[in-house]
BABAKE-216083 format. One record per atom (N, C-alpha, C, CB): x, y, z; residue in three letters. Coordinates in pm, whole numbers, plus 50000, padded with zeros to 5 digits. Glycine has a CB too. Example, Ala and Ser with C-alpha at 12.3 -4.5 7.8 and 13.67 -1.06 7.14 Angstrom:
! residues 2
513194943150780ALA512304955050780ALA513204967050780ALA511314955350905ALA512854977550708SER513674989450714SER512905000350787SER514084994050572SER
***
This chain:
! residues 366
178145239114753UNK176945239414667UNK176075227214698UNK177345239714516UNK174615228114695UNK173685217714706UNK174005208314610UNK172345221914693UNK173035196214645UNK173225187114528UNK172605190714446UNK172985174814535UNK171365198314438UNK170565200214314UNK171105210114302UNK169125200314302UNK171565219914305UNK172415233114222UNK173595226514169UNK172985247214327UNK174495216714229UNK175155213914133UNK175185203614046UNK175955214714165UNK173575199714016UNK173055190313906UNK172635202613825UNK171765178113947UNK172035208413897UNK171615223213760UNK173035229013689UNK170775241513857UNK174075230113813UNK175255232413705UNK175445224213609UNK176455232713755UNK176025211913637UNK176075195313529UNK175405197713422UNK175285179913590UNK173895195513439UNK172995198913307UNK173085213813248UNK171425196613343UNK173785223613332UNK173275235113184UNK174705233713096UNK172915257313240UNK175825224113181UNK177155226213117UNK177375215713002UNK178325224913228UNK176115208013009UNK175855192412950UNK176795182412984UNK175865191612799UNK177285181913125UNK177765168513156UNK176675158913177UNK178615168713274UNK176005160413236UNK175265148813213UNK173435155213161UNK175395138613381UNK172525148313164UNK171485152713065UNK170255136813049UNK172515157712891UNK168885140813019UNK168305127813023UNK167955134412845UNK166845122913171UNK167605124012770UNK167405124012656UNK166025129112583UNK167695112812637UNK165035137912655UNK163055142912606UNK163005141112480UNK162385161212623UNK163875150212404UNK163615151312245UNK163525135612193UNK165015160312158UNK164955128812232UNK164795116512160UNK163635110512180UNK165735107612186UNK163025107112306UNK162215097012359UNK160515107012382UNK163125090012523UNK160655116112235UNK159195122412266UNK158015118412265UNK158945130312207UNK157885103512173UNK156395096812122UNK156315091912238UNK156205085311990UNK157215085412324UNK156805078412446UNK155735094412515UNK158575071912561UNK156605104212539UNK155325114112592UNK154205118812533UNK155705125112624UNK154225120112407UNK153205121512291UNK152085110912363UNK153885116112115UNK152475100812368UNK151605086812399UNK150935089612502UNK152375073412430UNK151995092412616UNK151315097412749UNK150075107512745UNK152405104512830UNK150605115812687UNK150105126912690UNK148425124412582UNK151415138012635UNK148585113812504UNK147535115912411UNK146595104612545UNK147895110012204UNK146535093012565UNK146515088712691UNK145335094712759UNK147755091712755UNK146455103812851UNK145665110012989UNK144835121812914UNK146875117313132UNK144755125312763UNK143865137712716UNK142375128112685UNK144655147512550UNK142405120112638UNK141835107412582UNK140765101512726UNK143335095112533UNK141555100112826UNK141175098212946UNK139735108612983UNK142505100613033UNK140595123113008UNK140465133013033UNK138855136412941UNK141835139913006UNK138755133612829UNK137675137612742UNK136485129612763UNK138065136912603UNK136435117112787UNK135845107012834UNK134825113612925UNK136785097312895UNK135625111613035UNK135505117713158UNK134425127113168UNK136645123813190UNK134705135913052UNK133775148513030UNK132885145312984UNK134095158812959UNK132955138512895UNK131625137212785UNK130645127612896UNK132105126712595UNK131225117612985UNK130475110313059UNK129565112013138UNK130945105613104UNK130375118213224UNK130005121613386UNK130085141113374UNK131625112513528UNK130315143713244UNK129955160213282UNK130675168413388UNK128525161213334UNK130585181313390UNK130865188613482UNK129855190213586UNK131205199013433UNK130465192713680UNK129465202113840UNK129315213713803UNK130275204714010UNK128345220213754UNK128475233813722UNK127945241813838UNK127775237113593UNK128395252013926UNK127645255814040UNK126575265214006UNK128495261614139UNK126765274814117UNK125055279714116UNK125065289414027UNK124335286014260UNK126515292214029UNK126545309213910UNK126475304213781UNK128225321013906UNK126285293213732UNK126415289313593UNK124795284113566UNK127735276413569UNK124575273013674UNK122905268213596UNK121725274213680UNK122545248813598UNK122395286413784UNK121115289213900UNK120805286314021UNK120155285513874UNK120265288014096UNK120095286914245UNK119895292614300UNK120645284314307UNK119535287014459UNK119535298314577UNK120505298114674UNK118345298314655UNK120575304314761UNK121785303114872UNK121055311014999UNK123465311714816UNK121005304315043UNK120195309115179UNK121005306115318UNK118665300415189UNK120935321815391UNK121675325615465UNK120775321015651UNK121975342215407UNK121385316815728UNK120515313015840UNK121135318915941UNK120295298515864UNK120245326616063UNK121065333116217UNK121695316616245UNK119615341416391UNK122065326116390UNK122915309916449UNK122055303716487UNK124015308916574UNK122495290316489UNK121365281316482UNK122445266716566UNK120665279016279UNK121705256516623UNK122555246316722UNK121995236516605UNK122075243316924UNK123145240616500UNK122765226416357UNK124395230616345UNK121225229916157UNK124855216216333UNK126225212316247UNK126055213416126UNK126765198916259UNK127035216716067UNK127415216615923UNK126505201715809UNK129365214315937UNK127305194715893UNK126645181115839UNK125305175515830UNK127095172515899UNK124895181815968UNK123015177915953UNK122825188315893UNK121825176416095UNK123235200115859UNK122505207815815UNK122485206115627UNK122995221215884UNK123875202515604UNK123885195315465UNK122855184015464UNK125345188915430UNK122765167215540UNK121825164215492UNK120305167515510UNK122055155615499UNK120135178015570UNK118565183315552UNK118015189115426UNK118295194015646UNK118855200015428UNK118845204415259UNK119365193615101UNK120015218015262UNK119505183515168UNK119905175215057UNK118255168015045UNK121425163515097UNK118305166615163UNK116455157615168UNK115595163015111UNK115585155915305UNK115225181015133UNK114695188215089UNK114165191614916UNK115325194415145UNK115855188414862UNK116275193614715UNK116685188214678UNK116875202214676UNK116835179414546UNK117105166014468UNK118415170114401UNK115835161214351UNK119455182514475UNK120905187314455UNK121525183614607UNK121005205514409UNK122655181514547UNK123595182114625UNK124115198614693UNK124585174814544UNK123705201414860UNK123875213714854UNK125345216914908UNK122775220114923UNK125555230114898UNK126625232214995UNK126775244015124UNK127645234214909UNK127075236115222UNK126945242115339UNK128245247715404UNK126325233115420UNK128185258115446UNK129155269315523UNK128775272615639UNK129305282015461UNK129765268115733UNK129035276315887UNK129815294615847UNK130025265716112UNK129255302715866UNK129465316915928UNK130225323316010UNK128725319815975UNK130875333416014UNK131795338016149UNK130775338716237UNK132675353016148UNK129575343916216UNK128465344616339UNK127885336916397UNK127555349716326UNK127795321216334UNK127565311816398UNK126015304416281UNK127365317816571UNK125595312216202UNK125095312416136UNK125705300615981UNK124965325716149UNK124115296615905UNK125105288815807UNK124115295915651UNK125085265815840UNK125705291715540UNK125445297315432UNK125495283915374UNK126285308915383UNK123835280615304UNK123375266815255UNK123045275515090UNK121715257515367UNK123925266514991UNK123835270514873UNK123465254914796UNK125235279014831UNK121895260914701UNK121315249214664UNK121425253614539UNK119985244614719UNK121805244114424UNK121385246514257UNK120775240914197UNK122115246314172UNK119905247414080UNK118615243014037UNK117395246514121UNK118685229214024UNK117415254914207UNK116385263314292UNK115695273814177UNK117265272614430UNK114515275014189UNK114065286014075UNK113125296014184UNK112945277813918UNK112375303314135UNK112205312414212UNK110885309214290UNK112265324414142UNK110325301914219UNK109025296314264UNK109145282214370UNK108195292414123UNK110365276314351UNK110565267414468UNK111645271114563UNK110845254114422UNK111805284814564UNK112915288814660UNK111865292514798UNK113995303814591UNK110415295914798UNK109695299114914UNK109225284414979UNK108435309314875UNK109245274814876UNK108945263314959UNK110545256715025UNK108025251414852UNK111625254815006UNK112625253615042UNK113425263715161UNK113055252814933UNK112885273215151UNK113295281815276UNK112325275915391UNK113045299715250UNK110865275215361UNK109965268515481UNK110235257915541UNK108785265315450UNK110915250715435UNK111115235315523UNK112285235115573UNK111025221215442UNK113075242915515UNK114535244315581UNK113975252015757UNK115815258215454UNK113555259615763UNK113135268715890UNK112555255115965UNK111805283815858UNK111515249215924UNK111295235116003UNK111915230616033UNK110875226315976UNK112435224415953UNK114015215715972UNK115125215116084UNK114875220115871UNK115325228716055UNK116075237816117UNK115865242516277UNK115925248216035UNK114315242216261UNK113825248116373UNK114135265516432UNK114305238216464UNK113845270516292UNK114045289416313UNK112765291916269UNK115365299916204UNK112915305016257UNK111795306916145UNK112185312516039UNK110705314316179UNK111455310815944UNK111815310615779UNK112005328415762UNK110215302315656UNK111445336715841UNK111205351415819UNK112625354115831UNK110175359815925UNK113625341415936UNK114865350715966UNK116285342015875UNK115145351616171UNK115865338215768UNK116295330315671UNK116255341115542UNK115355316615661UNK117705344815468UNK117645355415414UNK117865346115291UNK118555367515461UNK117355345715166UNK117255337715037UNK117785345514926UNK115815333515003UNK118865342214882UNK119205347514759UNK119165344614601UNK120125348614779UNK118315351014527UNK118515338314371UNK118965340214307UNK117735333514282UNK120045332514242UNK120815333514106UNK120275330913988UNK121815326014101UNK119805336113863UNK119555331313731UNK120625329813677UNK118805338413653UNK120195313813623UNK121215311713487UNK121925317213409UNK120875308513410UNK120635329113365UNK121235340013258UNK122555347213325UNK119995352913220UNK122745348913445UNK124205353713468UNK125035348013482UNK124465359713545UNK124995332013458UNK126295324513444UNK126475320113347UNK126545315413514UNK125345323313256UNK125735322613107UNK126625334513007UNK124385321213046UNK126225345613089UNK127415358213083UNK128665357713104UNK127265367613163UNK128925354113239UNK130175349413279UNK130875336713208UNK130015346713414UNK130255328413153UNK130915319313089UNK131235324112949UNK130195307213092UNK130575326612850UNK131145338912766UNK131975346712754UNK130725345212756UNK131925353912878UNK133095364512896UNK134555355612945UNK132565377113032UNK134285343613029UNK135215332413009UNK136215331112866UNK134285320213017UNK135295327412811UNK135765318612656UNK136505331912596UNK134125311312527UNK135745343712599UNK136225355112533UNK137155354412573UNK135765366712537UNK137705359912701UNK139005359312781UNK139795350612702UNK138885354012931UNK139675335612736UNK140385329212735UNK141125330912532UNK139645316312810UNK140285330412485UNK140045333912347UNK141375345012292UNK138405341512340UNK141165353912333UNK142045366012339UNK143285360712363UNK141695376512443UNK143565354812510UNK144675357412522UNK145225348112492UNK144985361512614UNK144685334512405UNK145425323812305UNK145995331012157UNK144205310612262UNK144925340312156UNK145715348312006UNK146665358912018UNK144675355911909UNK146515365012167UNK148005374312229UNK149385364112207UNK147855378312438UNK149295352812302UNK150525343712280UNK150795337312169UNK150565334412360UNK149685335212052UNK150625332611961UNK151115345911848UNK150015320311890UNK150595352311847UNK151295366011835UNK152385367511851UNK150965374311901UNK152175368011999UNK153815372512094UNK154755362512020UNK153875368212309UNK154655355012070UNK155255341912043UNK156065343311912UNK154135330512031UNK155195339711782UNK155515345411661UNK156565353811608UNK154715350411640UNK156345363511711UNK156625375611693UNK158265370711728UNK155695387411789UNK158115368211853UNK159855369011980UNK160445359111918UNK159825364212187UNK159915348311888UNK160805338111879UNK160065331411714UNK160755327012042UNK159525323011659UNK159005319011544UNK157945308611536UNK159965315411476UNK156935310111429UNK156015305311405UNK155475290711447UNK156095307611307UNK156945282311448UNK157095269811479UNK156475265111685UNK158915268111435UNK157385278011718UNK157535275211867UNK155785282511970UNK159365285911918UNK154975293311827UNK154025297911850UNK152935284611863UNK153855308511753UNK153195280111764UNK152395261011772UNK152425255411876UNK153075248411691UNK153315253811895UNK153815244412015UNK153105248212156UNK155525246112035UNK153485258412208UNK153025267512323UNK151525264812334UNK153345283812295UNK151005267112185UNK149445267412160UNK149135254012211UNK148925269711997UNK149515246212134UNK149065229112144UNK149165228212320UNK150515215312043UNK150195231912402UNK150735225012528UNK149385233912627UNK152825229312573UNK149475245812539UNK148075254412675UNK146805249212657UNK147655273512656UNK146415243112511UNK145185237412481UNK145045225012581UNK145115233412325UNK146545215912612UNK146405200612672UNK146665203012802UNK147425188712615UNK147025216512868UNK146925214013014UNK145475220813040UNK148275221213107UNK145035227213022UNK143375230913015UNK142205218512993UNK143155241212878UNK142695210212877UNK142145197812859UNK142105187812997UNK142945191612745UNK143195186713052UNK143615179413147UNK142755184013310UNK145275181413140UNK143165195313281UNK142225203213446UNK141155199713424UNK142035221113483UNK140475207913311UNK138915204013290UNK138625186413307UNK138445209513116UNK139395177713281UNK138905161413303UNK138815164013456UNK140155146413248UNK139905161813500UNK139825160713666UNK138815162613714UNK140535168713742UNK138355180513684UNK137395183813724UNK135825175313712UNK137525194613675UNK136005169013598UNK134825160713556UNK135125143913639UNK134805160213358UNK136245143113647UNK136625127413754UNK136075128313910UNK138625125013779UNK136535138613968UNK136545140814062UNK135535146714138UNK137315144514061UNK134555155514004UNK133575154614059UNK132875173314153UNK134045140814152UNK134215178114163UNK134285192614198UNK133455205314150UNK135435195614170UNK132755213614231UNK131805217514153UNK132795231414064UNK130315221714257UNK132255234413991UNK133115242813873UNK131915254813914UNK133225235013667UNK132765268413935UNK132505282514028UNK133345294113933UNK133305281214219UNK133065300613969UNK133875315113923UNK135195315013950UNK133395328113994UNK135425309814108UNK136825305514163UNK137825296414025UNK136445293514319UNK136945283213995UNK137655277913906UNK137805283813789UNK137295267513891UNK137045293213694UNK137335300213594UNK138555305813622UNK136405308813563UNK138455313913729UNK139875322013726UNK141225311313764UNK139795335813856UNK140985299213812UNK142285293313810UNK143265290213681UNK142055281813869UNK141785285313599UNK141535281813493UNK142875291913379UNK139805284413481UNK142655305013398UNK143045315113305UNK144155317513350UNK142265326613289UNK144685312913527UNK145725316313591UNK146705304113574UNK145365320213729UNK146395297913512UNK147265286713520UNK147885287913399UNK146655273313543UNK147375295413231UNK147995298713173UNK149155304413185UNK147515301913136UNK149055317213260UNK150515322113269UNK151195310413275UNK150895331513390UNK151095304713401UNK152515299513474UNK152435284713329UNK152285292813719UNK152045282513280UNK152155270613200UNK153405278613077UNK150315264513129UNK152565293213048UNK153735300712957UNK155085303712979UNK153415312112931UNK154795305013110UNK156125312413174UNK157285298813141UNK155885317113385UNK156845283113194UNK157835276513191UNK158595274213054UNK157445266213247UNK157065275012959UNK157775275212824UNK158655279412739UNK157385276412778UNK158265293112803UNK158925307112683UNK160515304912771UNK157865330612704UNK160725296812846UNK162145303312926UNK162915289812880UNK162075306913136UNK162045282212847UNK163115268912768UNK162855271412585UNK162345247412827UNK162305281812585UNK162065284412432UNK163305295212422UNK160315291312385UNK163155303212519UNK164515315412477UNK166115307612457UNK164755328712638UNK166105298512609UNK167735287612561UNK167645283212444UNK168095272412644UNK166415277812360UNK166725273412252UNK167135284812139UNK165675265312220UNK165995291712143UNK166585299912058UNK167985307912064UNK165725307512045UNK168585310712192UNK170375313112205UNK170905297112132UNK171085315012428UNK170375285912171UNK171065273412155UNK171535275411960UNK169755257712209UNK170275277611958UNK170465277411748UNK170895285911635UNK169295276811681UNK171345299511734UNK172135307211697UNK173555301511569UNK172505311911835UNK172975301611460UNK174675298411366UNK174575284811339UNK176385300711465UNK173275276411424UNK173255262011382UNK173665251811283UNK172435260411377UNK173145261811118UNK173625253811002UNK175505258710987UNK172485258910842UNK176005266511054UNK177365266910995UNK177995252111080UNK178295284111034UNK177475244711123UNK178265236311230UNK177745220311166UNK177685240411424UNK178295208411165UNK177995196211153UNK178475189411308UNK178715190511016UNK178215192611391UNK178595185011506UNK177275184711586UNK179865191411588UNK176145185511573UNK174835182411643UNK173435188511541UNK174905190911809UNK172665184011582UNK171175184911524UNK170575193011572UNK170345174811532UNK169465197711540UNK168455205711622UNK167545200511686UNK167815213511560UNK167085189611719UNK167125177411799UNK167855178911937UNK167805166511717UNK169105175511932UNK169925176812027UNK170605187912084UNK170585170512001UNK170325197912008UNK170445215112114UNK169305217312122UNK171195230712053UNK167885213312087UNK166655213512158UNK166265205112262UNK165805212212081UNK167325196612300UNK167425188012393UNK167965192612516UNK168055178312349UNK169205201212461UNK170045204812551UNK169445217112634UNK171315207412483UNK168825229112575UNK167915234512608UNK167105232512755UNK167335232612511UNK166255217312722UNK165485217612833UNK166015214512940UNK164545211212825UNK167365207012905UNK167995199213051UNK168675216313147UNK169875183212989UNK169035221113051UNK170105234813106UNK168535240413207UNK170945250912923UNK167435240313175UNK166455250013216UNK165405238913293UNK165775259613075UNK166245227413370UNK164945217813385UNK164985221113555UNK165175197613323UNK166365222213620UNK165895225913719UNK165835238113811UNK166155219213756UNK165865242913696UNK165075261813732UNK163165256413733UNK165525279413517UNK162905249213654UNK161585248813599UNK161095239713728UNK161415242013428UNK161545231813750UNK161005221213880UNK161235230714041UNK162295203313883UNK161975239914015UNK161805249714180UNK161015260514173UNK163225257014243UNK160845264514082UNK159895272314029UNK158215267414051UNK160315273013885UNK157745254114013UNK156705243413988UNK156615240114137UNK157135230013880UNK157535236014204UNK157615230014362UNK157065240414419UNK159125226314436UNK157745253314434UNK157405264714507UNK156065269114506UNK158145274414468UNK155135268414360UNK154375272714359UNK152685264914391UNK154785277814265UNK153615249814360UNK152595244114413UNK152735240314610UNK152475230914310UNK153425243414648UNK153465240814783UNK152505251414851UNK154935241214835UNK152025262414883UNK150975272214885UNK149275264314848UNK151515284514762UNK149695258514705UNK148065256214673UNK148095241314697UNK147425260914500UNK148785235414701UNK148495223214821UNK148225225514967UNK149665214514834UNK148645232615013UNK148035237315118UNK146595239915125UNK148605247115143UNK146235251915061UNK144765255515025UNK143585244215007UNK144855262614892UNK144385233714867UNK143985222114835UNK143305213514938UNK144995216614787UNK144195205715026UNK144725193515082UNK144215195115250UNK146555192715054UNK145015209115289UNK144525211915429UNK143505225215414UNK145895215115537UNK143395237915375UNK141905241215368UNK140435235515346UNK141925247315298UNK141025231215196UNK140185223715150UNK139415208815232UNK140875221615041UNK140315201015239UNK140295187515312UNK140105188615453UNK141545179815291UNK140895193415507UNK140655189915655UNK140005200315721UNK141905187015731UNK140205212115675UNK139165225215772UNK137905223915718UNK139585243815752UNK137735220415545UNK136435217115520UNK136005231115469UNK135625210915649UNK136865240615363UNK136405249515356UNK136305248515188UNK137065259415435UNK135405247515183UNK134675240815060UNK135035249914952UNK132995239315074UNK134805262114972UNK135055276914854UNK136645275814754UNK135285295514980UNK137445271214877UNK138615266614846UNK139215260914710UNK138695259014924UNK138455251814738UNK138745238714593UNK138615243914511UNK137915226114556UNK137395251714510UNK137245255814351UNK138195264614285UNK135985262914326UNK139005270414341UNK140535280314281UNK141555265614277UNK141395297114439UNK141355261214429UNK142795255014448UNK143315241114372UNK142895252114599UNK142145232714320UNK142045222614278UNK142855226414135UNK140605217614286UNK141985237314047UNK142495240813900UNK143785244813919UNK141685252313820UNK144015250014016UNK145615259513983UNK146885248114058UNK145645280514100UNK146465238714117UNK147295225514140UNK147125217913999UNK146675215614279UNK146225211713967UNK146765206413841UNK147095213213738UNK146085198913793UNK146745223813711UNK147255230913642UNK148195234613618UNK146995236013644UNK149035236913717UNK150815239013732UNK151355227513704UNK151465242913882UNK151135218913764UNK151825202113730UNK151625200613618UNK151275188513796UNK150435200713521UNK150345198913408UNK151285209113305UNK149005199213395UNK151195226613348UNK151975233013259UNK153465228113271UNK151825247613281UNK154275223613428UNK155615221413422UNK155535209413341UNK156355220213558UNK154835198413317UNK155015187213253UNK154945191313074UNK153835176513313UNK153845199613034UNK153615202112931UNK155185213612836UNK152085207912962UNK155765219212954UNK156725227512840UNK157875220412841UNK157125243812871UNK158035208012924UNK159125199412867UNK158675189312846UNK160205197112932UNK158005179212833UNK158005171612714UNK156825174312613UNK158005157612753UNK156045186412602UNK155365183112491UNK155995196712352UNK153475183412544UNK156195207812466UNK156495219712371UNK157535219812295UNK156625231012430UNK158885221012338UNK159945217812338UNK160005208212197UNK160265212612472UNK159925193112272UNK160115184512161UNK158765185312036UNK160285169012233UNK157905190412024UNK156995192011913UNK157635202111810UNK155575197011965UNK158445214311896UNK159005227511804UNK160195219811743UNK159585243611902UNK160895211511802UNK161865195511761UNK161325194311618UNK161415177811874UNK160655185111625UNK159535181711545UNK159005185911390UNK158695185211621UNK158595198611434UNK158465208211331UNK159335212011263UNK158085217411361UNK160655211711361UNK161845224011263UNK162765214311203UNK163005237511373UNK162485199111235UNK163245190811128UNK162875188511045UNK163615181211139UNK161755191611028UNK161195188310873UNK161345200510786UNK159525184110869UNK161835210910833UNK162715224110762UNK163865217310675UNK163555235510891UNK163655220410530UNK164715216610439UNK166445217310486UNK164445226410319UNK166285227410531UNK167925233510578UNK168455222810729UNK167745255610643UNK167275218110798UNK167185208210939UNK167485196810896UNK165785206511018UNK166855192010786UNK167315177410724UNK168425180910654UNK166245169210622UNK168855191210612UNK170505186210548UNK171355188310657UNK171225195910409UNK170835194410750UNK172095195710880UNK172055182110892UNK171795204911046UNK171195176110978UNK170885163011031UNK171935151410925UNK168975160511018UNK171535153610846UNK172555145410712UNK173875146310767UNK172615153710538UNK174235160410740UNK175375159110754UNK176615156510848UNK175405165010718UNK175775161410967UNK175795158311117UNK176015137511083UNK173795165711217UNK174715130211083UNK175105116711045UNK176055110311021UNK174775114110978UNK176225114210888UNK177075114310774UNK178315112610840UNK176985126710684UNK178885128510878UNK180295129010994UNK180335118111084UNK180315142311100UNK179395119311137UNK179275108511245UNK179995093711198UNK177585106211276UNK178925087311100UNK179345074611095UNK180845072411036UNK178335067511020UNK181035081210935UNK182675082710884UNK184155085210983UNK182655095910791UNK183515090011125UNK183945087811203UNK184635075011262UNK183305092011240UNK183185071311294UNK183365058711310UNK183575045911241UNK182735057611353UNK183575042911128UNK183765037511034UNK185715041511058UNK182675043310902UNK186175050211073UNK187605054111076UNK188095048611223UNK187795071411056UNK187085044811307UNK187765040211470UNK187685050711512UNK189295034411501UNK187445064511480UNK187815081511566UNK187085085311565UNK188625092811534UNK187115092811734UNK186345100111842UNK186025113311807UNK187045100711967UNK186425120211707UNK186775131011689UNK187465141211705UNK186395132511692UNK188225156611640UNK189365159511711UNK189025164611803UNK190255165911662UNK187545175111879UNK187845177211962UNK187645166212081UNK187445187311962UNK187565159412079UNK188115147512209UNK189415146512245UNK187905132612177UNK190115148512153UNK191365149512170UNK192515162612273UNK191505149312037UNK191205174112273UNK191665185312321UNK191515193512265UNK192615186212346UNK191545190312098UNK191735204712030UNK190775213211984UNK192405203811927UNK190205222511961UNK189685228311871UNK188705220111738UNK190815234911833UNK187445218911764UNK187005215011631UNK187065220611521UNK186035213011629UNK186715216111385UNK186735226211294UNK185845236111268UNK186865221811202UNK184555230811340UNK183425234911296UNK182745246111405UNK182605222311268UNK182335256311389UNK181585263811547UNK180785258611575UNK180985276911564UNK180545259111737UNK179485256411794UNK178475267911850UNK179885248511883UNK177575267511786UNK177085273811878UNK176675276112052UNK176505273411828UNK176485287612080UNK176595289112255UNK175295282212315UNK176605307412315UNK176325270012426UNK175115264412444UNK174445251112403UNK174515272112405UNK175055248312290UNK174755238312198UNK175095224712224UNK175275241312087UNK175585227312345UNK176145206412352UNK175185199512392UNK177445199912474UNK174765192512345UNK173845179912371UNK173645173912517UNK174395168512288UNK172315168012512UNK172745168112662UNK173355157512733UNK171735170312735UNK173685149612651UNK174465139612709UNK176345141112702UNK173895126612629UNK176305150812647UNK177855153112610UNK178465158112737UNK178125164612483UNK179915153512759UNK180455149612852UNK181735162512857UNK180785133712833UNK181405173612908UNK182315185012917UNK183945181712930UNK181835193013041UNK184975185112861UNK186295184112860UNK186775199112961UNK186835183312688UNK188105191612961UNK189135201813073UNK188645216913051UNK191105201413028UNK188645220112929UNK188505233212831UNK186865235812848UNK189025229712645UNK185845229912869UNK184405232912896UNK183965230212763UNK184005247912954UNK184405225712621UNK183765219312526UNK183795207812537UNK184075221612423UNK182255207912473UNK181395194812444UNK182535183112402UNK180155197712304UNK182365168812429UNK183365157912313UNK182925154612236UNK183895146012336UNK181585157812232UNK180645155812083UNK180215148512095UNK180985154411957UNK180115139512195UNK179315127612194UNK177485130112178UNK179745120212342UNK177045125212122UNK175515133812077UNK174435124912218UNK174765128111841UNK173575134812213UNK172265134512332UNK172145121512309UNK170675144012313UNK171715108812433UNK170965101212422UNK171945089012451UNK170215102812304UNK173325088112383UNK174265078812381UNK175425083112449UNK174545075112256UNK175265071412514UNK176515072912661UNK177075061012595UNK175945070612872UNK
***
């Protein structure tokens, strides 16, 4: 067996385990942080909105003995935008300018043909109005709209009200997060990025709901037991499912780093970014967001459940009387505890015996 398959064994058996739940404000922090960052960002320096959102033209040219680059800064000289330029399979280039209106799209094709040295007759001009990227952004929000009230539905529904929150909060802060970048970095925001945008949901859900289902097997019978918290089988949870979730996250971002990094970057294919940029941070952000923000927030919530604080008590309680007595407890000893555990439930720091039960040692303390 690999080393990381048989660390994925270790952690789902809870021999060994890193502590999320305990140490969640440290990510809370993070996380409030880089959103904080992230908003700034926006409110500052704004988005790039491209041509389908505030308008433009895009004008198509035969082949022509102009590089990419002079041909960008000509049309930059021309038009007080930043344009973007595409050479053609034909040899031909596709120069897309925004903020072109219809009345300065005939003077901008002329000087481009100068420029250029064609003639403007064989320069094909296309115009975008606003009004249709004001549609599309609408139908955006709608989208997006919908299918925040499908998942907490679903959610609700499969598993409980608590863990419907959670999910909500973590898809609101990796969306938050893309959208900064996008405003840091400066990238123009396209139709491409809408749809990354909506595609990155799934995979942000997917990681969640699959460390939400262990929990919910984890808490099965929870209050009949005083030997762990809900805390610490919500702990245990993420470690059993952490490195399914990181090969899963690797895999999928290795493809759109590609797109990213070498389409994008080094071939210079500009169209690129605008999918590949959102759906790279986007994944990093959803694998980061369903273990330390979802997870430990549904933590969170469900201890402040009347029936969560008297477990927790009593759980304590045992604990220190334990120790206060010098004893490990009986099952350390080998035997049989008194109490059930539920399947699944060992903490993640608890240290598996001959027999495959927990010694009770609770998450966090080695």
């Amino acid at each position: 067996m690999s080393r990381l398959g048989n660390l994925g064994a270790r952690l789902y058996q809870g021999e060994v385990g890193y502590d999320f739940v305990g140490k969640r404000k440290v990510w809370y922090g993070v996380s409030i942080l880089i959103t904080i960052t992230a908003i700034v960002a926006l409110a500052v320096q704004g988005l790039n909105m491209g041509i389908e959102f505030k308008g433009g033209a895009v004008f198509t040219t035969p082949k022509a003995d102009v590089s990419v680059s002079q041909a960008t800064e000509v049309a930059g000289e021309i038009s007080d935008h930043i344009p973007i330029v595409q050479e053609l399979g034909t040899g031909g280039l596709r120069i897309q300018i925004s903020g072109v209106d219809t009345a300065e799209a005939d003077r901008v094709q002329a000087e481009l043909a100068k420029a250029l040295n064609i003639e403007a007759a064989s320069i094909n001009a296309d115009l975008v109005g606003p009004s249709w990227g004001e549609q599309i952004a609408n139908k955006a929000w709608t989208g997006l709209g919908v299918f925040m009230l499908l998942v907490v539905i679903y959610l609700a529904i499969a598993f409980e009200w608590r863990m419907a929150v959670a999910a909500l909060v973590a898809l609101i802060h990796d969306i938050t997060i893309t959208v900064g970048i996008y405003a840091l970095v400066g990238f123009e925001v396209t139709v491409g990025t809408v749809i990354g945008l909506l595609t990155i949901l799934g995979y942000s859900l997917y990681d969640t709901v699959v460390v939400f289902d262990s929990l919910k097997e984890g808490q099965k019978d929870i209050t009949k037991q005083t030997r762990f918290t809900y805390s610490e089988i919500a702990n245990r949870s993420i470690n059993s499912t952490l490195v399914r979730s990181i090969n899963t996250t690797v895999v999928a971002l290795l493809p759109v780093a590609g797109l990213l990094f070498i389409g994008g970057g080094f071939l210079g294919a500009g169209m690129l970014n605008d999918i590949s940029l959102s759906l790279f941070v986007g994944l990093a952000a959803g694998a980061y967001s369903s273990i330390f923000i979802a997870t430990p927030l549904v933590a969170d919530l469900k201890e402040r459940d009347p029936q969560m604080k008297a477990l927790k008590k009593r759980v304590l309680a045992k604990r220190a009387a334990a120790e206060a007595r010098g004893e490990a407890g009986e099952d350390q000893q080998g035997e049989a505890p008194d109490d059930a555990v539920p399947d699944g439930a060992a903490p993640a720091g608890a240290v598996v015996g001959p027999r495959g039960r927990g010694r009770g040692r609770p998450s966090g303390r080695r």
